[in-house]
C-alpha positions as CSV (number, residue, x, y, z in Angstrom):
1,X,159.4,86.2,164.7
2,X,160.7,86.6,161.5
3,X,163.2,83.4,162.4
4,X,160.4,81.1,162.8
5,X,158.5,82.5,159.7
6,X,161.3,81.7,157.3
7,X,161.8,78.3,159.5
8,X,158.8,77.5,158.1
9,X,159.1,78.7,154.7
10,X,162.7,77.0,154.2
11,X,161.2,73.2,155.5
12,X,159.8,72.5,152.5
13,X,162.5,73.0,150.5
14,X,165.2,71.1,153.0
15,X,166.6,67.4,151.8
16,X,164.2,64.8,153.1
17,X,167.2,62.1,153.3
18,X,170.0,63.4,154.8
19,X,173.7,63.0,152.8
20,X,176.4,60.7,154.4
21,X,177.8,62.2,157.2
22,X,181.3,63.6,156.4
23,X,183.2,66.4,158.0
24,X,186.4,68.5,156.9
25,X,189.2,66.9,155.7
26,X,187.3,64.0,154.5
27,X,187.5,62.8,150.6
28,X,184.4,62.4,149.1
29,X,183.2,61.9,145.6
30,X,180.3,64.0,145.2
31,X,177.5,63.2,142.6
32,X,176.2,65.9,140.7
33,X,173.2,66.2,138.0
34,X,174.4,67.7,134.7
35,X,171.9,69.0,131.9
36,X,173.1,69.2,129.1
37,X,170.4,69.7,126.6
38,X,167.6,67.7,126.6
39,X,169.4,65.4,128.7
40,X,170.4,64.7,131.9
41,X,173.8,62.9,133.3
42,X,175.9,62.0,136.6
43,X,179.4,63.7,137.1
44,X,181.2,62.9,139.9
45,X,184.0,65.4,141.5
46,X,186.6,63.9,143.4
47,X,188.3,66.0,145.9
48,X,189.0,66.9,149.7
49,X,186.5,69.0,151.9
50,X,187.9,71.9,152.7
51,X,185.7,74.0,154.4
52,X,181.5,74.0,155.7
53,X,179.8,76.9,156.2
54,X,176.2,78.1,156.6
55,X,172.9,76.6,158.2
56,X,170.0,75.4,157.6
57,X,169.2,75.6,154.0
58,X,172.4,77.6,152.8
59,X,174.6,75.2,154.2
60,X,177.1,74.5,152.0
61,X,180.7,72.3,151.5
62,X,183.7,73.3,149.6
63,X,185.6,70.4,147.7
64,X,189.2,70.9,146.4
65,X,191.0,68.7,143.7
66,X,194.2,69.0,141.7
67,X,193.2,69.0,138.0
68,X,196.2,68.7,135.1
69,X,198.4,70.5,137.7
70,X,195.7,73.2,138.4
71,X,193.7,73.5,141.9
72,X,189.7,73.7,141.4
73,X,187.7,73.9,143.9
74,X,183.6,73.5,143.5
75,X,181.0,74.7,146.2
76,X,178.1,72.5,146.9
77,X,175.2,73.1,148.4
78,X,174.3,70.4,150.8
79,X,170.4,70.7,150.5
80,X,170.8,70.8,146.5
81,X,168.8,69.1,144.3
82,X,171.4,68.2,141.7
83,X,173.6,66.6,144.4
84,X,172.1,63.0,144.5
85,X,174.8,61.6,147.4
86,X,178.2,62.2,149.0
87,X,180.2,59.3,149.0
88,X,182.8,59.5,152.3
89,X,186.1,57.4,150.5
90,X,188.6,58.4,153.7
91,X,189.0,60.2,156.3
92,X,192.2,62.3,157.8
93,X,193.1,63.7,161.0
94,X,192.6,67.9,161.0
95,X,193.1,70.4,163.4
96,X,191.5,73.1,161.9
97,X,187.8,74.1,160.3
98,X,188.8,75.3,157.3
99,X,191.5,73.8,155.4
100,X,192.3,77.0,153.1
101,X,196.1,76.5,153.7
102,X,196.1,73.4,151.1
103,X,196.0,76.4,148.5
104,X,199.1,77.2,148.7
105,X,200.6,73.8,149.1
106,X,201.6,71.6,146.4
107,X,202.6,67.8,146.4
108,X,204.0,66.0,149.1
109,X,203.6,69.1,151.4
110,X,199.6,68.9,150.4
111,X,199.0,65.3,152.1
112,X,196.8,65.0,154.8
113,X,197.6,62.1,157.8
114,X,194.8,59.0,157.0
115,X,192.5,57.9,160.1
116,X,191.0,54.7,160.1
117,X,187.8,54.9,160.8
């Protein structure tokens, strides 16, 4: 009973148009609102999905990049309003649901094998 109540409380607040379908191990540019002041900008973070989690309204997506040498990783949440769109640049081929393992690995060793899709 309680389900259904918060069902129904968390409907309003879900995206009306849905992001681009990707999955993990995808890379994807993500477009975020920044406000900075009195104003308002689009940043884009580049990176690979490593990891999905949650339902419904806290579902979220974990991207990973390599910045000046240094791994960052960002967690978005998919029903967000300050993520406009998901843009799906390529695809690899993964055998796992989380790809945590790319932590530890660095260059060469941290490539993922391209599908065409």
């Amino acid at each position: 009973m309680i389900a259904k109540a918060l069902d129904h409380v968390e409907k309003n607040y879900l995206r009306s148009e849905p992001l681009a379908p990707f999955c993990v191990g995808d890379r994807v540019s993500v477009h975020v609102v920044i406000r900075e002041g009195d104003k308002e900008r689009v940043q884009i973070f580049k990176g690979i999905v490593i990891g999905r989690s949650g339902g419904g309204l806290n579902e979220r997506f974990t991207v990973r990049r390599i910045s000046h040498g240094v791994g960052v990783e960002r967690v978005f949440p998919v029903h967000s309003p300050h993520v406009t769109r998901v843009e799906v640049e390529g695809s690899s081929h993964v055998r796992r649901a989380k790809l945590y393992y790319l932590r530890d690995r660095v260059g060469k060793k941290a490539r993922l094998r391209e599908t065409v899709r």
